[in-house]
Backbone bond lengths (Angstrom), bond angles and torsions (degrees), N, CA, C in turn:
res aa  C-N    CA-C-N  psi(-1)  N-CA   C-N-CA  omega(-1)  CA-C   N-CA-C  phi
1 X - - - 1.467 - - 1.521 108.61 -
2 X 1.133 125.71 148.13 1.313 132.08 -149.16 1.620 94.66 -109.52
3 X 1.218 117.79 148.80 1.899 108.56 -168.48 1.513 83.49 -113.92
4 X 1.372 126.02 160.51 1.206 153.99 -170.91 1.378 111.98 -157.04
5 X 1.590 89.82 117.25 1.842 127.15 172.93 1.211 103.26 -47.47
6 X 1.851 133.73 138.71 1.050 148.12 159.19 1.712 98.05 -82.14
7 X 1.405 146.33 101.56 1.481 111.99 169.54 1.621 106.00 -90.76
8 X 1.411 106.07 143.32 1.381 101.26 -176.49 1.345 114.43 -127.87
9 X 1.997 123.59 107.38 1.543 127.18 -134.65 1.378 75.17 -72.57
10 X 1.915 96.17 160.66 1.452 148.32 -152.67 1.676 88.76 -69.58
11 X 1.841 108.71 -46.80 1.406 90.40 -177.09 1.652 128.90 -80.32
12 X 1.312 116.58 15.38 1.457 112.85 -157.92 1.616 88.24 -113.52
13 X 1.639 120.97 -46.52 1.241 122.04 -154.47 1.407 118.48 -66.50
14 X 1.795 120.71 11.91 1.376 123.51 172.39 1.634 106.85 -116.38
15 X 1.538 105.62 14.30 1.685 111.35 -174.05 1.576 94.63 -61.17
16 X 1.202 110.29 176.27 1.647 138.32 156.14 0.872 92.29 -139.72
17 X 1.799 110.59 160.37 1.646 131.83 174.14 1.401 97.39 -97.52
18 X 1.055 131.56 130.74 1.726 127.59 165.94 1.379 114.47 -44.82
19 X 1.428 109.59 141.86 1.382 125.29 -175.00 1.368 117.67 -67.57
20 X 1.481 135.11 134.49 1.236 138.02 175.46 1.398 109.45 -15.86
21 X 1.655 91.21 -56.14 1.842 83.58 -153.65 1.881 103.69 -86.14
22 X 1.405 118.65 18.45 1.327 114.24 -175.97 2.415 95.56 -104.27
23 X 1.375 73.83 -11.27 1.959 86.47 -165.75 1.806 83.93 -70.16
24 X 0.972 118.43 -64.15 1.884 149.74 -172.16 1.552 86.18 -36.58
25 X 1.421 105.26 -88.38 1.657 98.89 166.81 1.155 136.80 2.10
26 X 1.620 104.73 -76.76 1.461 106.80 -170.07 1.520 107.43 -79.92
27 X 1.466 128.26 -32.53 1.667 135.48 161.65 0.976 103.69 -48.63
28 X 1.454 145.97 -34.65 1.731 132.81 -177.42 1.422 102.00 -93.85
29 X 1.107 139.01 -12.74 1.683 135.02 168.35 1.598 117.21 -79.23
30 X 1.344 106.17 -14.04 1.840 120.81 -176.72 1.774 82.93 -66.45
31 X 1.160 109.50 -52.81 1.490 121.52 -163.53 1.665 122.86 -87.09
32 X 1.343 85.03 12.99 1.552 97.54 -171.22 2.186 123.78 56.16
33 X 1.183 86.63 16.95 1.586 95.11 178.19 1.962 103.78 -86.39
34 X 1.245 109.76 128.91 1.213 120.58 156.35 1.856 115.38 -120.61
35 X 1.280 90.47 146.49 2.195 94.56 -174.72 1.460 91.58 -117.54
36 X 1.741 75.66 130.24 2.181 80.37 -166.90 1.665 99.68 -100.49
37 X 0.861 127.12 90.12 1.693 121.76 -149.99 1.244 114.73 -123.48
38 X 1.466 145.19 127.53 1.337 157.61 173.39 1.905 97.39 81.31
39 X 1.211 111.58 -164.93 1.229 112.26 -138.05 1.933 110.16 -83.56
40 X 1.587 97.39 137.63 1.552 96.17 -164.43 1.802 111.76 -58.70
41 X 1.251 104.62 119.95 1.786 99.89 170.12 1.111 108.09 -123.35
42 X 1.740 103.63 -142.56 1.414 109.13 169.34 1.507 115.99 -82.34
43 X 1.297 102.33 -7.10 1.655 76.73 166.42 1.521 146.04 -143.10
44 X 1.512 70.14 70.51 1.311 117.10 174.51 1.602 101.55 -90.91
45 X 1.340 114.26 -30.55 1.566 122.47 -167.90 2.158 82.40 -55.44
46 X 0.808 128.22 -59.24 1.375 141.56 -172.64 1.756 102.33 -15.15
47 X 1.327 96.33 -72.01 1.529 104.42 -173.57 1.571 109.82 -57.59
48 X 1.554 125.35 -41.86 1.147 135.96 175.97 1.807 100.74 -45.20
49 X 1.387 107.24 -48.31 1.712 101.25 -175.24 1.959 102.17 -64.36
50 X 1.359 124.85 -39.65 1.562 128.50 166.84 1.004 100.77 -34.38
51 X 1.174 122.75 -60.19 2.147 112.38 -164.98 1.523 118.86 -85.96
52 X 1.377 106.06 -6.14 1.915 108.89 162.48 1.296 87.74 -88.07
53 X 1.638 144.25 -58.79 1.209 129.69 -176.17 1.061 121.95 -20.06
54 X 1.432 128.44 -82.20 1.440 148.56 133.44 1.265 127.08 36.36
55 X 1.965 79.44 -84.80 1.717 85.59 -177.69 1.456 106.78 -85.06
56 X 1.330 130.22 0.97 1.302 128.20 177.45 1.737 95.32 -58.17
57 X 1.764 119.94 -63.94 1.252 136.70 -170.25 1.436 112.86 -46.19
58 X 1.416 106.66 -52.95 2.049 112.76 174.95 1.439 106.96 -69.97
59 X 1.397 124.71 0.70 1.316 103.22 -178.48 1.515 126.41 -64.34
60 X 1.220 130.28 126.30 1.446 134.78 -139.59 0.909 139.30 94.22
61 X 1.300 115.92 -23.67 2.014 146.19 -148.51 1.576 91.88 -110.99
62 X 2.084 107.92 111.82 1.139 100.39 -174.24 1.973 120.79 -68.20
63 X 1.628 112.59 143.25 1.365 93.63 -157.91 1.125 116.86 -57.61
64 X 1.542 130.79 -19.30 1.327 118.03 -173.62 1.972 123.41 -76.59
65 X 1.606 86.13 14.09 1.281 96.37 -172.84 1.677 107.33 -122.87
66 X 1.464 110.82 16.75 1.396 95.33 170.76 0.774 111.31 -118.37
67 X 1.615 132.60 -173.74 1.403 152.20 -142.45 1.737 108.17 -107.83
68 X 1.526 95.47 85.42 1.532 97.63 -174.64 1.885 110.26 -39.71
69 X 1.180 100.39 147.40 1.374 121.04 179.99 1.855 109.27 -87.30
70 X 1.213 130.23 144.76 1.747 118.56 -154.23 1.546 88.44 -137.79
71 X 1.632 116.66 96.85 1.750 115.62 148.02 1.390 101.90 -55.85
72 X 1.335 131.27 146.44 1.248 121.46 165.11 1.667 90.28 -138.89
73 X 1.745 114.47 101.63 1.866 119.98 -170.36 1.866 112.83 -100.13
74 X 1.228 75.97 138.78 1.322 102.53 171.41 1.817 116.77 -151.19
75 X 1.228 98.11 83.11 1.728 111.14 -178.93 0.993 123.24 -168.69
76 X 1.208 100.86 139.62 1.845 122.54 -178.56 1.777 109.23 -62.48
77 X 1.079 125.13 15.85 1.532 112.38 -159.72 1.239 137.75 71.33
78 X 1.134 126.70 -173.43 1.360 123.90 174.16 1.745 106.36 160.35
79 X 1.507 114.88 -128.96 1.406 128.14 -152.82 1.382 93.47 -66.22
80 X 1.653 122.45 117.72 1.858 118.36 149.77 1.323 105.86 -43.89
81 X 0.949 144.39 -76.89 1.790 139.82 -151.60 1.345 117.31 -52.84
82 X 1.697 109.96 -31.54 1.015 102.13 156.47 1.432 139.66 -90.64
83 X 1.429 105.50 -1.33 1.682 97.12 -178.11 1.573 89.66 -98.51
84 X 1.122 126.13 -3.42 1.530 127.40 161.52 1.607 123.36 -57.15
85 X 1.483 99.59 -46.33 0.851 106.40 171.05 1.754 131.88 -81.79
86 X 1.841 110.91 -22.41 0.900 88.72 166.53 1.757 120.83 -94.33
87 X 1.094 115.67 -28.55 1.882 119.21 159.48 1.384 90.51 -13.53
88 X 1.390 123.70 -82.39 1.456 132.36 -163.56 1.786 112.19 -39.36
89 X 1.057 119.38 -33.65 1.299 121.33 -166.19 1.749 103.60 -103.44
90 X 1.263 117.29 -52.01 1.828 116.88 149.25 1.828 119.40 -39.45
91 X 1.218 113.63 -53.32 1.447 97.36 160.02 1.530 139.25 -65.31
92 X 1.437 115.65 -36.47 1.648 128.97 -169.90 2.365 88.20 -74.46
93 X 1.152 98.17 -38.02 1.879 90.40 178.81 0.966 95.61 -25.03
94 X 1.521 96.29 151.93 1.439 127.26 173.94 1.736 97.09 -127.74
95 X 1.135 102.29 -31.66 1.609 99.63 162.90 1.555 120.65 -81.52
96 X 1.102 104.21 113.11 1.855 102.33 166.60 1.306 126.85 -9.50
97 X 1.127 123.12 121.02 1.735 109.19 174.43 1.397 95.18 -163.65
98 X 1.988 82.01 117.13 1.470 119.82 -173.46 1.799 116.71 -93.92
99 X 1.029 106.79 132.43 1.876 114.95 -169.49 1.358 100.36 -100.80
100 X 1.309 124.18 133.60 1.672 134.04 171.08 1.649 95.33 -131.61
101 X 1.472 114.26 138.33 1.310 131.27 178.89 1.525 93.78 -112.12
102 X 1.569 107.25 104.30 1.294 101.18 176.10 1.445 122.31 -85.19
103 X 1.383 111.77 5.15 1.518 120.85 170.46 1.638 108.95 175.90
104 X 1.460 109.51 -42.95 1.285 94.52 161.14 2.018 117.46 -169.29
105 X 1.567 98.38 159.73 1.462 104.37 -151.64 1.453 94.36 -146.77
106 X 1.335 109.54 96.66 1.598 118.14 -160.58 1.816 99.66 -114.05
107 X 1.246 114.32 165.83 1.534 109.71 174.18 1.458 117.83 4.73
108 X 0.974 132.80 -109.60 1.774 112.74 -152.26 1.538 101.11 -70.80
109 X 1.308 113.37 -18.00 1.735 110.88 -178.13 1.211 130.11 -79.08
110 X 1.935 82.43 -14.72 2.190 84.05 178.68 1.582 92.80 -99.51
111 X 1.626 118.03 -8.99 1.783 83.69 -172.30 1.563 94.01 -86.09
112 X 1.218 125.76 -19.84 1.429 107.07 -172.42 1.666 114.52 -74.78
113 X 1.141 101.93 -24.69 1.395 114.06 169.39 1.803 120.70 -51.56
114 X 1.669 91.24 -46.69 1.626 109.45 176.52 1.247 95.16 -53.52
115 X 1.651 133.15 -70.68 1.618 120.92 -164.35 1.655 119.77 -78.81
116 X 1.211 102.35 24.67 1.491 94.04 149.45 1.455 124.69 -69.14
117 X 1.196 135.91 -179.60 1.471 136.52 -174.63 1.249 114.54 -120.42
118 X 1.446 125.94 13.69 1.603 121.74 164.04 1.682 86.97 176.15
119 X 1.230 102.32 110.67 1.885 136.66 -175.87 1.311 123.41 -86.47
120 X 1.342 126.03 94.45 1.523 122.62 176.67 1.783 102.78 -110.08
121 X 1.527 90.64 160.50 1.619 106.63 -166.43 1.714 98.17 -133.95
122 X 1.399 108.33 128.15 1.736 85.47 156.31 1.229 123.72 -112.63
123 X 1.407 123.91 147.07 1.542 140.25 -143.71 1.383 105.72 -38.97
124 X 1.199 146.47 -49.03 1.459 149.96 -177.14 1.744 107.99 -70.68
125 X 1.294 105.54 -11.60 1.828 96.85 -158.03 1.360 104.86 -72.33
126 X 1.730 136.87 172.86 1.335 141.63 172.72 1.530 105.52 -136.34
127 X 1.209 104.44 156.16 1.559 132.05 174.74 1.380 115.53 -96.78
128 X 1.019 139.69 146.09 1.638 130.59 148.32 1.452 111.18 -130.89
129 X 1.146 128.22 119.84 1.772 146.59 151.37 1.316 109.73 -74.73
130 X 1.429 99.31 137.01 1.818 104.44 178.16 1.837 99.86 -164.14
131 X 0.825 98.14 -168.25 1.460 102.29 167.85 2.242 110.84 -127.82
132 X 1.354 89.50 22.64 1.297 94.98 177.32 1.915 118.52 54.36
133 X 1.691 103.19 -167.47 1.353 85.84 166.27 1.832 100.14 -149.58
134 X 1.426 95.89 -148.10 1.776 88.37 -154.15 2.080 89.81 -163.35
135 X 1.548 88.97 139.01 1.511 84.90 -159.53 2.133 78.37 -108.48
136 X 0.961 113.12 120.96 1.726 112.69 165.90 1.224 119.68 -101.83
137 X 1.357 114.20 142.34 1.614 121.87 166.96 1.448 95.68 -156.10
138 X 1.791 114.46 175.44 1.280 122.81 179.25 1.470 107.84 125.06
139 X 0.970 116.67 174.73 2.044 119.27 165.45 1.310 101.47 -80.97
140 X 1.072 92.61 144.40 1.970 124.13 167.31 1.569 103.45 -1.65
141 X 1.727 116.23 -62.51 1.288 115.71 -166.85 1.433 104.92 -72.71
142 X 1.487 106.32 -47.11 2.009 100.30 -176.21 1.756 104.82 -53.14
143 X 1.201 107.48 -38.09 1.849 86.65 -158.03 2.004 100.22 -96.35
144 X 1.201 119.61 2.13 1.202 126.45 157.02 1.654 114.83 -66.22
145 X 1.350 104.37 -63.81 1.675 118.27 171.27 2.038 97.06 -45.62
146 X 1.001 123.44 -75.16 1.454 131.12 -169.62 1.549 95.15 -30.73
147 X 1.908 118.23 -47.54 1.913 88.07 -128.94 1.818 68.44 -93.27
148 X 1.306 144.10 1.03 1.722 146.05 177.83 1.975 82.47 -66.70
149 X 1.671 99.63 -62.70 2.003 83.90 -155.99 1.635 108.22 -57.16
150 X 1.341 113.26 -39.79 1.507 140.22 178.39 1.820 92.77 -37.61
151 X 1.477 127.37 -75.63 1.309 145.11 155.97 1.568 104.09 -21.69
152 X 0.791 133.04 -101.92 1.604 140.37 163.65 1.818 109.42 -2.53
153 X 1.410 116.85 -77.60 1.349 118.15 164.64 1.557 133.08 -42.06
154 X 1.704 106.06 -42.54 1.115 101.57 169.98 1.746 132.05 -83.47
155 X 1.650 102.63 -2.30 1.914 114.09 -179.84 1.772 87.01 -91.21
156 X 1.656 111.97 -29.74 1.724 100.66 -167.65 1.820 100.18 -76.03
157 X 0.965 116.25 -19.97 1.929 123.45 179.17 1.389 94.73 -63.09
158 X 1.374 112.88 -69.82 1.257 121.63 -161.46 1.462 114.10 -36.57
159 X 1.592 107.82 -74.05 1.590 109.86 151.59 0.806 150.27 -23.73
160 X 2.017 114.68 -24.89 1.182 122.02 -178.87 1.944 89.89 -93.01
161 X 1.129 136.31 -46.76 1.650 133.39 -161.65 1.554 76.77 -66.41
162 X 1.329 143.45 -67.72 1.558 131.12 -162.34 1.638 114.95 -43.09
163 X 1.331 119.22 -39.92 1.482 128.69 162.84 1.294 129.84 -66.99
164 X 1.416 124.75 -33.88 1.397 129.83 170.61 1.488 126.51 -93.03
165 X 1.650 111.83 4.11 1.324 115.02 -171.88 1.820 101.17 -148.89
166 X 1.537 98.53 167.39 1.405 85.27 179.44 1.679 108.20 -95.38
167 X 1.272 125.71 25.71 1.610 137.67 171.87 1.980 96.25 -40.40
168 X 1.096 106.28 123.07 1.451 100.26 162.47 1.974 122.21 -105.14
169 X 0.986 100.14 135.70 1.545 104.67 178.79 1.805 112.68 -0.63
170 X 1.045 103.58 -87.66 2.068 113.62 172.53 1.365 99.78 -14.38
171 X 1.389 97.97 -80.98 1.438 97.15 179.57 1.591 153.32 -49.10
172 X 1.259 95.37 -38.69 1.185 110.52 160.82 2.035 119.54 -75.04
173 X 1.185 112.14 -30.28 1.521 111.89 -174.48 1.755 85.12 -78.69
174 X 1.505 139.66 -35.59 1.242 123.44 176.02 1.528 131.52 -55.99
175 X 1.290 98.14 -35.00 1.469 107.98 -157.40 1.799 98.72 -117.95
176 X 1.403 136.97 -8.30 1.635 128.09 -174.35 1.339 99.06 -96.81
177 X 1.837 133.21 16.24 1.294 111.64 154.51 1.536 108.17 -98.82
178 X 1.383 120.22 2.96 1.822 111.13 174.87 1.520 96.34 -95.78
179 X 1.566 93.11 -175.18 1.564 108.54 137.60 0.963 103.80 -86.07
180 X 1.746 100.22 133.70 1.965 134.37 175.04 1.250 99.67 -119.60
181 X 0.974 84.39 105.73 2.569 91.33 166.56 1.226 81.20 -128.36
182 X 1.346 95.69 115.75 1.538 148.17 157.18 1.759 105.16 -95.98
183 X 1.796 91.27 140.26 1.818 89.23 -165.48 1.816 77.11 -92.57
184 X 1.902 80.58 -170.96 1.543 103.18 177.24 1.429 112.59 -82.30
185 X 1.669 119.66 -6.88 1.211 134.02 -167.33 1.902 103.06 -100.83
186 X 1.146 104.71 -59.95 1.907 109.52 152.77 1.052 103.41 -39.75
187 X 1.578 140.06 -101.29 1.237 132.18 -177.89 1.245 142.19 -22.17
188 X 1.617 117.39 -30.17 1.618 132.60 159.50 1.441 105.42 -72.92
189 X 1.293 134.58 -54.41 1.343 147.10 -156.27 1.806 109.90 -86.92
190 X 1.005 101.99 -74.94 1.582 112.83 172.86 1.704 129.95 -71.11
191 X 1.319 107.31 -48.83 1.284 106.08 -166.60 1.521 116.37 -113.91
192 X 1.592 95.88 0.41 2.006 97.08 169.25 1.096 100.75 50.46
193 X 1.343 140.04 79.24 1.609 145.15 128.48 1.162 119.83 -118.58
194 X 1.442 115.57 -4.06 1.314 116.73 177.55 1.505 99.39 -123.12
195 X 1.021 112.20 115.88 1.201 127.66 143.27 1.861 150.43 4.78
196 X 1.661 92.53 -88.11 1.617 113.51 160.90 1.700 86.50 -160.23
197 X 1.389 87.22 135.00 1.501 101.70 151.21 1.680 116.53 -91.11
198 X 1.545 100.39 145.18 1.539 117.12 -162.44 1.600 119.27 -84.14
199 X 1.280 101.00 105.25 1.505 104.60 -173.57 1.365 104.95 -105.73
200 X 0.912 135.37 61.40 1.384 134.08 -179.54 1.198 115.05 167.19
201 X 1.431 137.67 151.42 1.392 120.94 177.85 1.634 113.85 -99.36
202 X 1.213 127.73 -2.02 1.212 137.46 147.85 1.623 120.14 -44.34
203 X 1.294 119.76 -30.36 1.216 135.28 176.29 1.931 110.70 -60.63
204 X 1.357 96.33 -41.78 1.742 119.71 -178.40 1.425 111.27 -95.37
205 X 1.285 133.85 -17.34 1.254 116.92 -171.04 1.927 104.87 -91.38
């Protein structure tokens, strides 16, 4: 039997196929799902440009008729400025945008989670509240100025978990100088930030 050459042109034979999780990606954006997952940075700013995308597209489109937008979190927290920045852009929507804690949504991940506009949890997931922390250096005046803005951010947080949850003052001035992991079952029951917890997977797809 005679063997026969595959030739495979010069430009193809350095391709790669995209990676599972880059395929997943672009299949959860058809659907408007983004997974906000491991630690908040800059680019996170990324997804923030998805929800001006968005509402750029529904503009006109009455809201109760568009295609809710899907955080779906899993992260330990990270950068204030940026979950500042994205809170800011999750609240001003005009398109729906729904938060699911797929297990867990700690400091910057649970407040951004909080300003979503309709909150799911699934039964095992956790929260954590804190007031975070803050690395200083500089002369006298720079790290004086820092721990005032530092001060400022953390009374404007506070205000914001008092607005998005049913946490009342007491409680919250007791418990936002530890770590607070709050379940998904507290949070449905007690403290109203969640929504419905997810009993079904129809709820997520």
């Amino acid at each position: 039997m005679q063997d026969f050459a595959i030739a495979i042109p010069s430009s193809l034979e350095n391709m790669q196929l995209p990676s599972p999780e880059l395929i997943a990606f672009y299949k959860n954006l058809e659907n408007r799902t983004l997974w906000l997952e491991g630690e908040v940075n800059d680019y996170f700013l990324e997804y923030g440009r998805y929800i001006i995308q968005w509402n750029r597209e529904d503009k006109g489109i009455p809201v109760n008729e568009r295609q809710p937008i899907k955080l779906m979190f899993f992260s330990p927290g990270g950068d204030l400025d940026v979950n500042n920045a994205i809170i800011d852009l999750i609240e001003m929507s005009k398109t729906p945008v729904y938060g699911y804690n797929m297990g867990v949504a700690q400091s910057a991940g649970c407040f951004m989670y909080m300003a979503c506009h309709k909150r799911f949890a699934m039964p095992n997931a956790t929260f954590l509240l804190h007031q975070g922390s803050s690395a200083l250096q500089g002369n006298y005046n720079e790290v004086v100025a820092t721990v005032i803005e530092y001060q400022r951010q953390v009374e404007k947080l506070e205000e914001f978990v008092k607005k998005h949850s049913g946490i009342d003052e007491e409680t919250l001035a007791e418990n936002i100088g530890t770590e607070w992991f709050v379940t998904a079952q507290d949070a449905f029951e007690l403290y109203h930030f969640v929504d419905e917890i997810i009993t079904d997977i129809d709820m997520v797809v």
